[in-house]
KEVEX-481516 format. One line per field, with one value per residue (C-alpha): residue in three letters; residue number from 0; x, y, z. Coordinates in nm, 3 decimals. Layout:
BEGIN
rest [ala, ...] .
nr [NUM, ...] .
x [X, ...] .
y [Y, ...] .
z [Z, ...] .
// end
This chain:
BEGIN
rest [unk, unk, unk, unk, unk, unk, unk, unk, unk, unk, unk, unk, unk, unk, unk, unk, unk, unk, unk, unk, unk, unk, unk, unk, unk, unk, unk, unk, unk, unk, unk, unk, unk, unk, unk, unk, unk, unk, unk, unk, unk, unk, unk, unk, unk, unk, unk, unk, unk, unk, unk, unk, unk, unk, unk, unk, unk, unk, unk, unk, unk, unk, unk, unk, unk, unk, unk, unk, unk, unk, unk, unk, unk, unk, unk, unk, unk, unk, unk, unk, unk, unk, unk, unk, unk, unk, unk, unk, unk, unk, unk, unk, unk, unk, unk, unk, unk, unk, unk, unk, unk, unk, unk, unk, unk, unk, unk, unk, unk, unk, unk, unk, unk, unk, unk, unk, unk, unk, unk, unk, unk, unk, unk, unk, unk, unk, unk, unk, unk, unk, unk, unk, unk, unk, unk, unk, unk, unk, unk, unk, unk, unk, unk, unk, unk, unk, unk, unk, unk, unk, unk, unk, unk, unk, unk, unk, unk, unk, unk, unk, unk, unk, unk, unk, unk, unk, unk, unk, unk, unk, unk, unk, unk, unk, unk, unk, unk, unk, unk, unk, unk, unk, unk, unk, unk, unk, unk, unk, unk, unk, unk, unk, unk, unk, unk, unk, unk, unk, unk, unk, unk, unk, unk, unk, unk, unk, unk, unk, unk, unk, unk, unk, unk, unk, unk, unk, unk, unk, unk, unk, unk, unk, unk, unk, unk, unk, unk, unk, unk, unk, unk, unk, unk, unk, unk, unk, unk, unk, unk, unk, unk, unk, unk, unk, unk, unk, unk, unk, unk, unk, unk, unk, unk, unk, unk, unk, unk, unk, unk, unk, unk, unk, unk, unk, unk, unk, unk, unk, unk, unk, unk, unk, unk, unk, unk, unk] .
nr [0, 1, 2, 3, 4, 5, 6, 7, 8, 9, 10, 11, 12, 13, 14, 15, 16, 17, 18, 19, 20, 21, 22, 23, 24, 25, 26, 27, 28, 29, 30, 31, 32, 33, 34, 35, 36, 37, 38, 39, 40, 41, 42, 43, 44, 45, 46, 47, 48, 49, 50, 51, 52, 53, 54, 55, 56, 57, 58, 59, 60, 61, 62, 63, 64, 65, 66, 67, 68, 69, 70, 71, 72, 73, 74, 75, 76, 77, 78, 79, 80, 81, 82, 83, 84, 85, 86, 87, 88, 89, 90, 91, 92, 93, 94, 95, 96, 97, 98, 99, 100, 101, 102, 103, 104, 105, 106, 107, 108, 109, 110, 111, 112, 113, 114, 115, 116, 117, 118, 119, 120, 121, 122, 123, 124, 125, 126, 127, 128, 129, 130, 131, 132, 133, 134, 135, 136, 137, 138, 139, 140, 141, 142, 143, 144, 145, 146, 147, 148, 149, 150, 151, 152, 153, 154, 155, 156, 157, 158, 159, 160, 161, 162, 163, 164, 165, 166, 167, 168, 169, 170, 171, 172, 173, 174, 175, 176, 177, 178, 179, 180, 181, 182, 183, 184, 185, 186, 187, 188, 189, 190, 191, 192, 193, 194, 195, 196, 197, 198, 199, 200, 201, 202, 203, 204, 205, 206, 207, 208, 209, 210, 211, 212, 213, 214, 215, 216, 217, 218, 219, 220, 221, 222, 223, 224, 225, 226, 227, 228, 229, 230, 231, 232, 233, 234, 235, 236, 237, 238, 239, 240, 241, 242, 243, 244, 245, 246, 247, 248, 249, 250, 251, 252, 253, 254, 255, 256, 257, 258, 259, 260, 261, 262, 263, 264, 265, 266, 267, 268, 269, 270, 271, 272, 273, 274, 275] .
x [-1.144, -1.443, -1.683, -1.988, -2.280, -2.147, -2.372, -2.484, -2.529, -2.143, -1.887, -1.561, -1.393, -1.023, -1.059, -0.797, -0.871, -0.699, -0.875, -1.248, -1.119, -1.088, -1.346, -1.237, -1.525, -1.709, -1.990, -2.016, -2.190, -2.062, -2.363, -2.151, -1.820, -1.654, -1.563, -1.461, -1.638, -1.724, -1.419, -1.223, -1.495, -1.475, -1.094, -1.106, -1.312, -1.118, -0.831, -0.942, -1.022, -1.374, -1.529, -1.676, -1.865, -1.905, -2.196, -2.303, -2.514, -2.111, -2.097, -1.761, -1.638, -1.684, -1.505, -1.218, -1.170, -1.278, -0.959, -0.777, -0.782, -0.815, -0.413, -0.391, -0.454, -0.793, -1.137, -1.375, -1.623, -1.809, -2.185, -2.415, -2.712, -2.915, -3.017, -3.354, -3.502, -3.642, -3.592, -3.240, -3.127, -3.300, -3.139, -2.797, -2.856, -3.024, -2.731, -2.433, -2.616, -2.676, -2.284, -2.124, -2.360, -2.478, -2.473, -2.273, -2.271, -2.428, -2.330, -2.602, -2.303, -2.514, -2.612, -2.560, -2.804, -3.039, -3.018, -2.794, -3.079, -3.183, -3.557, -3.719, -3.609, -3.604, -3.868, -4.085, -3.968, -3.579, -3.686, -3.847, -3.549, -3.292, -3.511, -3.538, -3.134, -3.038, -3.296, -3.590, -3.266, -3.135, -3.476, -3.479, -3.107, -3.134, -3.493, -3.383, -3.044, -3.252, -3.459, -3.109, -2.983, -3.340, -3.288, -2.903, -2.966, -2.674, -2.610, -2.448, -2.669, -2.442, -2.585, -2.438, -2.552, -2.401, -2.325, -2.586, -2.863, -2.845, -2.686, -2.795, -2.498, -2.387, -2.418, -2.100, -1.880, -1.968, -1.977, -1.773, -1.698, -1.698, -1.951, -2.329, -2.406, -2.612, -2.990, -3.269, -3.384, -3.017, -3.017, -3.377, -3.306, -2.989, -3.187, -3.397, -3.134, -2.997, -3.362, -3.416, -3.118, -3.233, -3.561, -3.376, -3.199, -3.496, -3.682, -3.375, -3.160, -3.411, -3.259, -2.899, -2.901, -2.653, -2.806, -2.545, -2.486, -2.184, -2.205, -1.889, -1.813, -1.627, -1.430, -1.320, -1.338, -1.041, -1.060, -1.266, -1.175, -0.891, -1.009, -1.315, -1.063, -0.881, -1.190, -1.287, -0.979, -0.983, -1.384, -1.290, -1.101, -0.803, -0.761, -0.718, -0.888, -1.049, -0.987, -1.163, -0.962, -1.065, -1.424, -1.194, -1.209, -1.536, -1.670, -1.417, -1.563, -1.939, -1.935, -1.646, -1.744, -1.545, -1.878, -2.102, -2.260, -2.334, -2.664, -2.842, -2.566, -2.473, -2.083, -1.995, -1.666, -1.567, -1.298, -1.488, -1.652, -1.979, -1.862, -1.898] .
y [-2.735, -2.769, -2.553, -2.713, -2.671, -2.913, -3.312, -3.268, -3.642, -3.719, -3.416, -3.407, -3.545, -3.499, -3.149, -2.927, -2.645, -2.406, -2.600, -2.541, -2.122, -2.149, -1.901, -1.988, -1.940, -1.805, -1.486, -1.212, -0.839, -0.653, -0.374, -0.061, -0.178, 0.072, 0.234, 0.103, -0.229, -0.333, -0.271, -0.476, -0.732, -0.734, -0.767, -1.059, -1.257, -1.164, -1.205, -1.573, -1.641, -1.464, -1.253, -0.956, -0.644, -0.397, -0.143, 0.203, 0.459, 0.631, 0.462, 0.690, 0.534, 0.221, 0.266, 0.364, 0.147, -0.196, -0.015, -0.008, -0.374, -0.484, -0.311, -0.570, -0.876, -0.909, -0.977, -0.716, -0.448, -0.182, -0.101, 0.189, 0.085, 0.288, -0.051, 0.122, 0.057, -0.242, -0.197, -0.096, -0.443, -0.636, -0.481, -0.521, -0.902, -0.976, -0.793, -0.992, -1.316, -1.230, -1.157, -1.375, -1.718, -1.697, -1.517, -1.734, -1.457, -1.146, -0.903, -0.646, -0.416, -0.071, 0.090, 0.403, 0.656, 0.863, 1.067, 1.098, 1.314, 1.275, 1.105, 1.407, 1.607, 1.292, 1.298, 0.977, 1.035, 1.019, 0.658, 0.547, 0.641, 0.487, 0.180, 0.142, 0.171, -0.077, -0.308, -0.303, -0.288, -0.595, -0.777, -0.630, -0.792, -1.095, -1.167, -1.079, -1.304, -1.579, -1.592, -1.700, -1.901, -2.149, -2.239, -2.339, -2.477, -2.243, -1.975, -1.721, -1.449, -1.206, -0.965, -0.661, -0.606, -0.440, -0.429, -0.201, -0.429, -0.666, -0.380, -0.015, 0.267, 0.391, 0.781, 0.804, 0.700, 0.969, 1.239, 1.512, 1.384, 1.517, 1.221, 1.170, 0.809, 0.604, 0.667, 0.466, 0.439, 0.287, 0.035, -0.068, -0.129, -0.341, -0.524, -0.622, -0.735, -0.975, -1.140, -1.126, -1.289, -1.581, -1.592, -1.633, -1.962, -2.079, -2.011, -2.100, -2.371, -2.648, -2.476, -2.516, -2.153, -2.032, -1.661, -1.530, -1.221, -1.021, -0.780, -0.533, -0.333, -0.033, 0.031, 0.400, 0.527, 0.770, 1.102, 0.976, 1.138, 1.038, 1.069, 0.848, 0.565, 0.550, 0.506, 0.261, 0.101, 0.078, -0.054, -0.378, -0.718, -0.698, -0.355, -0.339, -0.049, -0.244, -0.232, -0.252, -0.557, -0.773, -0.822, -1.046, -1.351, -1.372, -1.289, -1.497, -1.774, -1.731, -1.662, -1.959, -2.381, -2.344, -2.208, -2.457, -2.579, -2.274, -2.051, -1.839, -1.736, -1.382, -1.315, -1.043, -0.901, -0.659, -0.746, -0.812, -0.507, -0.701, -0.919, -0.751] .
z [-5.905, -6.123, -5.965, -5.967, -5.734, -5.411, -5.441, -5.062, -5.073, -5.173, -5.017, -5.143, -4.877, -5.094, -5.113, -4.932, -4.770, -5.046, -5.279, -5.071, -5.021, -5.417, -5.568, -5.987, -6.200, -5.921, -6.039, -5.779, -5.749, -5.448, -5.406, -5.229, -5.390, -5.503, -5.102, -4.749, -4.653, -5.032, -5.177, -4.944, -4.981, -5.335, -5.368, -5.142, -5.365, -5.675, -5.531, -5.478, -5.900, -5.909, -6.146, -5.964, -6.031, -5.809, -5.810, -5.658, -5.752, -5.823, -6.138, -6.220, -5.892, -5.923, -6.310, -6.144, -5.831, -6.095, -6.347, -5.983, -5.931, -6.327, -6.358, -6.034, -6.225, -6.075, -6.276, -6.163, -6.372, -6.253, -6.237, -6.172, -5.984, -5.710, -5.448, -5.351, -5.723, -5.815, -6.162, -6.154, -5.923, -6.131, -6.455, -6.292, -6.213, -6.516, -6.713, -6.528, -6.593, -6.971, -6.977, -6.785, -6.764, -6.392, -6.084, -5.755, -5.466, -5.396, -5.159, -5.047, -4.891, -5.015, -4.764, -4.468, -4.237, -4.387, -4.032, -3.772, -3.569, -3.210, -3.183, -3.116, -3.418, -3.700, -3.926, -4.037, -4.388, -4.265, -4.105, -4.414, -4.604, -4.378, -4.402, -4.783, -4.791, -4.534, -4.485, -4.818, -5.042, -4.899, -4.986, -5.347, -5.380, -5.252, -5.445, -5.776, -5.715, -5.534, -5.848, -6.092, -5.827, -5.743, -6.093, -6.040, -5.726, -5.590, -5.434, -5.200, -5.055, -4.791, -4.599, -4.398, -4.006, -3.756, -3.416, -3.356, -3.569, -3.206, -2.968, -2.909, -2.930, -2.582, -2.588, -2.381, -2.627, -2.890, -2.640, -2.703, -3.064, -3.403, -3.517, -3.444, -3.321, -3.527, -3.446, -3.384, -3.772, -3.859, -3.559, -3.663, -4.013, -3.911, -3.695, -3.968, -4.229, -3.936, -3.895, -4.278, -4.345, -4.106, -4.323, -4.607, -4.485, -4.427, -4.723, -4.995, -4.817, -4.946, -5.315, -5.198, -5.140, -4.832, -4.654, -4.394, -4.219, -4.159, -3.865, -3.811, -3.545, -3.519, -3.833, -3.885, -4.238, -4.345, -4.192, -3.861, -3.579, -3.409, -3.068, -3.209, -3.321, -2.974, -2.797, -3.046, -2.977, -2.577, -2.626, -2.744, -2.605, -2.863, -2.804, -3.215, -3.444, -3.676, -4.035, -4.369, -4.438, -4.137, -4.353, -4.651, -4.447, -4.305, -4.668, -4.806, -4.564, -4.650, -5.056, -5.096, -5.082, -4.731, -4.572, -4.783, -4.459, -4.260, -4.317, -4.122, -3.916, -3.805, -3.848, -3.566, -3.643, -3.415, -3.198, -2.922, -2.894, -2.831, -2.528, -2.252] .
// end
């Protein structure tokens, strides 16, 4: 496999599906990577050839998890980078280009509440905040990759949603639990990376740029609540507690040649949470 941006105008109609999966050669940054979602995201794409950094404002982290998968035969560095500051995503793109030639994929993973408060008692300032991590980090990714990637005429901007950026959490199901639900400020700012992604599809297809969203559902971290888990279990149609690992083939799909014709599309994983 050779890599190249895909000729629109003449597909490769002899390659295999492995072959299309194939992610050799491939540049990625995994913002978040070194924990839960973005680790499993990032191991999915090295695992299929890439080179991969992952980045967090837990630079040590990220050292160690990228020394994790390196002793695993896997081609991923680490990164410091704080997602809220302009300066510091652009630094981090403009560094992994300088080293390794280009930039492929991006993965705006960063991200989390600034406030798990009721309405009444948030403060403005804890919106803002919740905002800038979630849904004005996004935009500061994907620009500064978008503007490496018009050049190349390629490119792989992935976005995190959720289930709550399109659905509002049901205060029954957290009641009685050792967990806050998400508020309002967290379900707005998803909301917004689901729409933004759409804008981007718009704005960089005519580039040969690809901007999709994956939404997950309910995936516990380590040490949730195990009453929280069951429920979370019971709430969906395959009556499955998802896993951090269910996100390496929907990435998988949208950063490799195998989703070179689908943009602007929000990926709901969630086990069917979201049906009824």
């Amino acid at each position: 496999m050779t890599n190249k941006p895909p000729d629109e105008s003449t597909p490769d109609e002899q390659a295999s599906v492995r072959d299309m999966f194939d992610m050799t050669g491939r540049v990625v940054i995994v913002t978040g990577g070194g924990t839960h979602l973005g680790r499993a995201m990032a191991t999915a794409m090295a695992e299929l050839g890439a080179s991969v950094t992952i980045a967090s404002r837990r630079r040590d982290l990220c050292e160690q998890v990228a020394g994790e998968m390196r002793s695993e035969g896997l081609d991923v560095t680490a990164a410091g980078c704080d997602v809220t500051v302009e300066d510091q995503v652009n630094s981090l793109v403009n560094s992994v280009v300088a080293d390794k030639g280009k930039i492929d994929v991006i993965v705006c993973n960063a991200g989390g509440a600034r406030t798990t408060r009721y309405l009444p008692d948030a403060s403005i300032d804890e919106f803002k905040e919740t905002m800038d991590l979630n849904a004005t980090s996004t935009y500061i990714c994907a620009q500064a990759a978008a503007r490496h990637m018009i050049p190349a005429r390629y490119g792989r901007i992935i976005t995190i949603g959720s289930i709550h950026g399109f659905l509002t959490s049901n205060p029954a199901f957290y009641e009685g639990l050792n967990f806050q639900r998400s508020g309002p400020p967290y379900q707005a700012a998803k909301a917004a990376i689901i729409n933004l992604t759409r804008a981007l599809a718009s704005e960089l297809g005519p580039h040969g740029i690809t901007a999709n969203c994956i939404s997950p559902g309910q995936i516990p971290r380590p040490g949730n609540d195990p009453e929280m888990n069951e429920r979370a279990r019971k709430a969906n149609a395959l009556g499955q507690v998802g896993q951090a690992e269910d996100l390496k083939g929907a990435v998988a799909l949208l950063a490799s040649d195998a989703g070179r014709w689908i943009t602007g599309h929000n990926l709901i994983v969630d086990g069917g949470w979201s049906i009824w």
